[in-house]
C-alpha positions as CSV (number, residue, x, y, z in Angstrom):
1,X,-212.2,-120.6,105.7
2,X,-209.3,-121.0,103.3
3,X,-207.0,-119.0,105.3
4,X,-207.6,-121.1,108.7
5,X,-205.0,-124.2,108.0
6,X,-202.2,-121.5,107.1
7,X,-202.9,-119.5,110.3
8,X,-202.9,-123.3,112.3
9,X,-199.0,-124.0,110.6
10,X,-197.9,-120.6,111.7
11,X,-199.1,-121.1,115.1
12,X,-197.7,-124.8,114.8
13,X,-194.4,-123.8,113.8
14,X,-193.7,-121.3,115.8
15,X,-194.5,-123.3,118.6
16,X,-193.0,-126.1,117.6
17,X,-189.4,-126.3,116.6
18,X,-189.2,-130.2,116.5
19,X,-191.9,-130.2,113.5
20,X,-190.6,-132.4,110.8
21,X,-188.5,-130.4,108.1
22,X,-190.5,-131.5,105.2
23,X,-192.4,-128.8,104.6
24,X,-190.7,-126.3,102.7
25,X,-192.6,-123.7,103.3
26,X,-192.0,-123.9,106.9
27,X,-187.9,-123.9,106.3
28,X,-188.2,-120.9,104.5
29,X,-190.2,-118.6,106.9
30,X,-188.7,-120.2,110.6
31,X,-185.1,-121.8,110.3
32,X,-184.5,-123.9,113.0
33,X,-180.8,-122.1,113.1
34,X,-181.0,-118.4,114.1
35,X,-178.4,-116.0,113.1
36,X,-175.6,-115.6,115.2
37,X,-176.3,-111.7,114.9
38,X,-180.0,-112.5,115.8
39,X,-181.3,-109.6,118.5
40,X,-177.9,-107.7,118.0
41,X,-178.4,-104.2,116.7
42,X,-176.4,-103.4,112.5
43,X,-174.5,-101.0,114.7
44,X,-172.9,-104.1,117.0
45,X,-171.7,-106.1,114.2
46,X,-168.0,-105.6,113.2
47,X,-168.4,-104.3,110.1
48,X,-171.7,-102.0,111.0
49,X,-169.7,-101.1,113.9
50,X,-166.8,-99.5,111.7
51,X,-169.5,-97.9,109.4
52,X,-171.2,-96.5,111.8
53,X,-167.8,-95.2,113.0
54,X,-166.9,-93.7,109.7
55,X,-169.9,-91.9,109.7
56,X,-168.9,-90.5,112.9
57,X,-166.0,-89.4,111.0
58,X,-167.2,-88.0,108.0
59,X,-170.9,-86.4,109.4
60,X,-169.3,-85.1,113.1
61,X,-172.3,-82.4,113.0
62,X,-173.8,-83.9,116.7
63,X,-170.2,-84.8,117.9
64,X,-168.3,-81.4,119.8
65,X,-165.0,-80.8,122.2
66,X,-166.0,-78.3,125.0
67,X,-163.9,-75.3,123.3
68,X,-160.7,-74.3,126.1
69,X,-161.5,-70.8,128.2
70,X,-158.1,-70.0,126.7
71,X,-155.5,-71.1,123.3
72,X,-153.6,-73.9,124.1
73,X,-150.5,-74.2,122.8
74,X,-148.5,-77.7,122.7
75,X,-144.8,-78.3,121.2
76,X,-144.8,-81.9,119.7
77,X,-141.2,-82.9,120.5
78,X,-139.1,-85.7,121.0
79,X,-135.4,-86.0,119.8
80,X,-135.6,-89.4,118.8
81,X,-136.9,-90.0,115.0
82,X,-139.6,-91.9,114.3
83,X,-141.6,-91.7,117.2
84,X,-144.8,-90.4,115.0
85,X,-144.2,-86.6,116.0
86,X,-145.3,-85.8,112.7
87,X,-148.4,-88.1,112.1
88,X,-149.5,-87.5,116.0
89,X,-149.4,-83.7,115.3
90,X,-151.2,-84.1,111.9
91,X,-153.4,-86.7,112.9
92,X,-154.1,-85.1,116.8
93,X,-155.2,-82.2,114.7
94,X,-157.8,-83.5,112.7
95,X,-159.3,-85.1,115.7
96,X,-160.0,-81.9,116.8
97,X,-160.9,-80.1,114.4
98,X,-163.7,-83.3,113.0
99,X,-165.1,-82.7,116.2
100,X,-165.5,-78.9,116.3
101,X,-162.6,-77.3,117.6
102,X,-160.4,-74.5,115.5
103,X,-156.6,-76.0,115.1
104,X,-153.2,-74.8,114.0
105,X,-150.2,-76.7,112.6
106,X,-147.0,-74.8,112.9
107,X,-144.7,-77.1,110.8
108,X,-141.2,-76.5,112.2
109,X,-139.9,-79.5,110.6
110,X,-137.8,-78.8,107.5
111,X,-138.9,-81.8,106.0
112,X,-142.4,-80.7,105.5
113,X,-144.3,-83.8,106.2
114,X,-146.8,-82.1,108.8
115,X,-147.3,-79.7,105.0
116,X,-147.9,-82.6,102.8
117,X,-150.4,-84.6,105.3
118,X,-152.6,-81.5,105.7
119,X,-152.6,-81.1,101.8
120,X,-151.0,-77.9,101.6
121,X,-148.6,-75.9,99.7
122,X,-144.9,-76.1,100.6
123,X,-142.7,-75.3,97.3
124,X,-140.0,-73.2,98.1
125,X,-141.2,-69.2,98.5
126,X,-144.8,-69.9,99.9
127,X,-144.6,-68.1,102.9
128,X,-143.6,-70.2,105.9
129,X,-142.2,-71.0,109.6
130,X,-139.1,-70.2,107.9
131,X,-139.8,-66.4,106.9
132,X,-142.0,-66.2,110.5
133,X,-138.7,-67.2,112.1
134,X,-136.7,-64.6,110.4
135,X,-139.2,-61.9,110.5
136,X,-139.8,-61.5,106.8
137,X,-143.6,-62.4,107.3
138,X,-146.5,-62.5,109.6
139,X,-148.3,-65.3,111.0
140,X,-151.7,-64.3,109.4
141,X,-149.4,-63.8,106.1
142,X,-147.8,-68.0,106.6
143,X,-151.3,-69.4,107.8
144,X,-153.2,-71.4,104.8
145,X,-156.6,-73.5,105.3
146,X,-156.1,-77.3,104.6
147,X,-158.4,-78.3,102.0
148,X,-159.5,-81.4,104.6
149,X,-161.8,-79.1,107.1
150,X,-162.6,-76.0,107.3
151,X,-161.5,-75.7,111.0
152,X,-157.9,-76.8,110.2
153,X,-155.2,-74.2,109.3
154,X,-151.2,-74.6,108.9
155,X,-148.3,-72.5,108.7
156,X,-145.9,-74.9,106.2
157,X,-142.5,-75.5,106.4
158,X,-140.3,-75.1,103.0
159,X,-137.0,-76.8,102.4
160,X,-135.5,-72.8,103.5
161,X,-136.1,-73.8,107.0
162,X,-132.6,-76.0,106.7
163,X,-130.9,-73.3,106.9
164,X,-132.8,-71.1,109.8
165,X,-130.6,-72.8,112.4
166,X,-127.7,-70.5,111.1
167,X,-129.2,-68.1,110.3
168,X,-130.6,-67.6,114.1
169,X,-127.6,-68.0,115.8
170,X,-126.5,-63.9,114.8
171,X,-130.7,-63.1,115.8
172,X,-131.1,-60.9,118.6
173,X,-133.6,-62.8,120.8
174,X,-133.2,-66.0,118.8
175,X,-134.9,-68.0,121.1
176,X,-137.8,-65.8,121.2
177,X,-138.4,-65.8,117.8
178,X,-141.2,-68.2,117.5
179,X,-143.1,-66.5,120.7
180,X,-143.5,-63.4,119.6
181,X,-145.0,-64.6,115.9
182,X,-147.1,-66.6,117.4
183,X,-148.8,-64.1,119.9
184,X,-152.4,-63.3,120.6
185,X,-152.1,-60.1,118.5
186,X,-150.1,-61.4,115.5
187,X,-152.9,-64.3,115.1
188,X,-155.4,-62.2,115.3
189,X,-157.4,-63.4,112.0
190,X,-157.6,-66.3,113.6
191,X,-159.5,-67.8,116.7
192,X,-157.2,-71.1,117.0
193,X,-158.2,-73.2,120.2
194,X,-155.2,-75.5,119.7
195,X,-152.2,-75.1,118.3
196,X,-149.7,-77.6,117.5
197,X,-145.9,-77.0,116.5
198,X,-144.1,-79.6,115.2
199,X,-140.7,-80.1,116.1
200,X,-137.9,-81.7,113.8
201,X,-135.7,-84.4,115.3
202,X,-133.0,-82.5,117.1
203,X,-132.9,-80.4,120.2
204,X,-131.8,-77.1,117.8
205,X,-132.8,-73.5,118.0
206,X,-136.1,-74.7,115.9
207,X,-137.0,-77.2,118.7
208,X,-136.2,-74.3,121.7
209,X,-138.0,-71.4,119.7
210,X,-141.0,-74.3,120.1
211,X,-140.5,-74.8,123.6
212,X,-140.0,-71.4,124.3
213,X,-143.7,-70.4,122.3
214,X,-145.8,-73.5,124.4
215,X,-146.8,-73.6,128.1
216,X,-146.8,-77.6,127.0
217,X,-145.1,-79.9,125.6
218,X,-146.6,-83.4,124.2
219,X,-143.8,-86.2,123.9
220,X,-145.2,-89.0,121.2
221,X,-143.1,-92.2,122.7
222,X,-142.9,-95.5,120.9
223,X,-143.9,-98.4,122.4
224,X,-140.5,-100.1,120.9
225,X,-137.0,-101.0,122.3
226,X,-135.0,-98.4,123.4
227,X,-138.1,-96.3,123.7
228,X,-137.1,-93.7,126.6
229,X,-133.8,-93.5,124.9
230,X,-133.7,-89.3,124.2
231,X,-136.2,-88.6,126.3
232,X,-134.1,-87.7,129.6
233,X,-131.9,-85.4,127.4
234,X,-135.3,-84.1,126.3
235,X,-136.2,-83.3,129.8
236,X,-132.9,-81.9,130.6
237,X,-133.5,-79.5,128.2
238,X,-137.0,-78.7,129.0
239,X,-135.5,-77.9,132.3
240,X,-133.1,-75.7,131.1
241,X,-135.7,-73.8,128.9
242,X,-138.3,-73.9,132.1
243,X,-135.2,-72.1,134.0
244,X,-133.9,-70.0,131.8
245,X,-136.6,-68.8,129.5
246,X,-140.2,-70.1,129.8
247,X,-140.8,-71.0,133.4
248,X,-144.4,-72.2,132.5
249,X,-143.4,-74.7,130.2
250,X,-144.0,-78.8,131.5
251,X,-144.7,-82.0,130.1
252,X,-148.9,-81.9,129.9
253,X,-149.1,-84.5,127.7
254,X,-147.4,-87.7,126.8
255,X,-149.1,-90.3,124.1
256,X,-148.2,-94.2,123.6
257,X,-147.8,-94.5,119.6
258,X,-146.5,-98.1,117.3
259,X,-148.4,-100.0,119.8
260,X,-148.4,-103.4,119.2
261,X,-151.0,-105.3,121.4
262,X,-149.7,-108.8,120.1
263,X,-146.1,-108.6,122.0
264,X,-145.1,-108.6,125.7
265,X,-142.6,-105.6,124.4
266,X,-145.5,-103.3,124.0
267,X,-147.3,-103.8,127.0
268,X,-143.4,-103.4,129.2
269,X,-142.8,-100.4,127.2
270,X,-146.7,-99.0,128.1
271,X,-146.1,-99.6,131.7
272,X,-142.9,-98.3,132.2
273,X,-143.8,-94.9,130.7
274,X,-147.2,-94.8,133.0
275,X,-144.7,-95.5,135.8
276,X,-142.2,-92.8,134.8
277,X,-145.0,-90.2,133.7
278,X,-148.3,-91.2,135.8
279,X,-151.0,-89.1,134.9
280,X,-149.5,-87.0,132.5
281,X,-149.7,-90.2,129.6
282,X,-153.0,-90.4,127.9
283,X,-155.2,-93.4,128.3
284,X,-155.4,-94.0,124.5
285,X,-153.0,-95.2,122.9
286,X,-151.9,-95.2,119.3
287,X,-151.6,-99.0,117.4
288,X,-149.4,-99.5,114.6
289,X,-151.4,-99.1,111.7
290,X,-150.7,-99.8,108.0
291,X,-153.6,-97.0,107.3
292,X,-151.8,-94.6,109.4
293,X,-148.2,-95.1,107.3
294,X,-149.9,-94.8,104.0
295,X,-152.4,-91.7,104.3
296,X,-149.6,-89.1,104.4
297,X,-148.7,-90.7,100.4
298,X,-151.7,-89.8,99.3
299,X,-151.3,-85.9,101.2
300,X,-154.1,-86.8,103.8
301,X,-154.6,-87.5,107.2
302,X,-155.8,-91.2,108.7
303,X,-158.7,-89.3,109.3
304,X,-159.1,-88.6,106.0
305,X,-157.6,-91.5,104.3
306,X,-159.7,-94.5,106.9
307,X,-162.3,-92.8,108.9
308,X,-163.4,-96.1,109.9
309,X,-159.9,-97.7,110.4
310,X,-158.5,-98.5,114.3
311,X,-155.9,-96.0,113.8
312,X,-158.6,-93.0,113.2
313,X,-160.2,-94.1,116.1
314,X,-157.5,-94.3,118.5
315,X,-156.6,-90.7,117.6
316,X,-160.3,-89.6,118.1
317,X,-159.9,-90.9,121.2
318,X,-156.8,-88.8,121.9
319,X,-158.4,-85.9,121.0
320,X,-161.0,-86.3,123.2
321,X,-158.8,-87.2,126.3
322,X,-156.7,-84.3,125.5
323,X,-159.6,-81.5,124.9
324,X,-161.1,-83.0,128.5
325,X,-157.7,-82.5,130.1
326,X,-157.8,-78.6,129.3
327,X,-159.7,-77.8,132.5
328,X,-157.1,-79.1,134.8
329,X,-154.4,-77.7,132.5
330,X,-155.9,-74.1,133.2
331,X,-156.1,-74.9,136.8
332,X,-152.1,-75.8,136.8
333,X,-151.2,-72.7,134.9
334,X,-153.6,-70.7,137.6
């Protein structure tokens, strides 16, 4: 039969791996050389790996955080500037709310990056921290809906906030301030699971209304020289605050950012916050990332900008860690 010596060569070849490379034919159906990828799974190469990732990202239908039995409430504070209070509160966010959970960003920072990242409005006169502060406006009134998820809301901070610090200082119960427009009842038109205030870069009446408003407090840390430098007068103050005026409030949370796996610095920086905070730092830890720097130019989050890139990923991670930690937050509190 005409199909028998065809049938004989496959046999042959595969069989055979010796068999003299003339025939052509042969090459082209069995290389001698398998691919280095051969057996391995799209999803296990690099780049599949990333796509598959970003898909993660961008489709999170099958991927949901066990919502909290109550809101959690975290001040994002650290009186040292650039630390990444800003992205990790921006970026923290998203992670939560990609995989299923309702967020709020208060932006306390007069600068208004935490605004610009989550894509909304700012300009002087929105509605804002700054007239929540001084009682000219509700928090249902402030809160917008970023345009990046449906599950993500903010409460913007306008360049008027530069002058709340004054302005407090005549307030009866300025410290309080923040608290009671951020209670159960004044967010009632919202069912927020987390909420996230971000502090500006001082240890001001903006930064103690935030402390005062939170049970917990998250301290972003730098994994650079002179990283604990302004945390200890940090925690002075949170002790003050805890003694004073909020005797719940404690250090829940604290999250390695800038890391920089390539330098001994890093890694001595890592270890000597794990030895100073012990359980309290989060296992994943936040690389420096060029995607990271450049998504907040274009008004996005990582997230948003590079679902795929390490930087997303590392804050997924976060979110995850931090969303599994509520159980034993609850049972602190308790």
């Amino acid at each position: 039969m005409s199909g028998g010596p065809e049938i004989s060569v496959s046999r042959e070849t595969e069989h055979s791996p010796s068999r003299s490379t003339n025939d052509n034919s042969t090459n082209r159906t069995e290389p001698h050389s398998p691919s280095p990828y051969a057996g391995i799974s799209v999803e296990e190469t690099p780049i599949g790996a990333a796509a598959q990732r970003a898909s993660q990202v961008l489709h999170p239908a099958s991927v949901t955080l066990p919502k909290p039995d109550r809101r959690r409430m975290l001040t994002i504070a650290n009186q040292k500037g650039g630390v990444g209070k800003t992205t990790t509160a921006v970026n923290l966010a998203s992670a939560l709310a990609v995989q299923g959970l309702t967020v709020l960003v208060v932006d306390l920072d007069p600068q208004g990056n935490a605004s610009t990242a989550l894509g909304v409005p700012h300009h002087s006169g929105t509605p804002s921290s700054y007239e929540l502060l001084i009682g000219e406006a509700t928090a249902n009134e402030a809160i917008q809906q970023s345009p990046h998820s449906e599950r993500l809301f903010c409460i913007p901070a306008t360049i008027d906030l530069a002058g709340a610090e004054i302005e407090l200082v005549s307030m009866v119960a300025r410290e309080n301030r923040l608290k009671n427009a951020l209670s159960e009842t004044a967010l009632s038109e919202i069912d927020a699971d987390f909420i996230l205030i971000d502090c500006p870069p001082s240890l001001g009446l903006l930064t103690v209304n935030a402390l005062v408003a939170a049970n917990e407090v998250l301290i972003p840390i730098q994994c650079e020289y002179y990283a604990l430098e302004g945390v200890g007068q940090l925690l002075r103050n949170i002790e003050l605050v805890k003694s004073h005026l909020n005797p719940d409030l404690h250090v829940s949370t604290v999250l390695l950012t800038m890391y920089d796996g390539r330098t001994k610095l890093a890694d001595q920086v890592a270890e000597e916050v794990r030895n100073h905070f012990g359980d309290a730092v989060l296992k994943a830890v936040i690389p420096r990332s060029v995607k990271v720097s450049e998504a907040p130019g274009y008004g996005m989050t990582v997230l948003d900008y590079d679902p795929g890139s390490r930087g997303a990923m590392s804050y997924l991670d976060a979110g995850r860690e931090l969303a599994a930690r509520t159980a034993s937050i609850n049972a602190q509190e308790n």
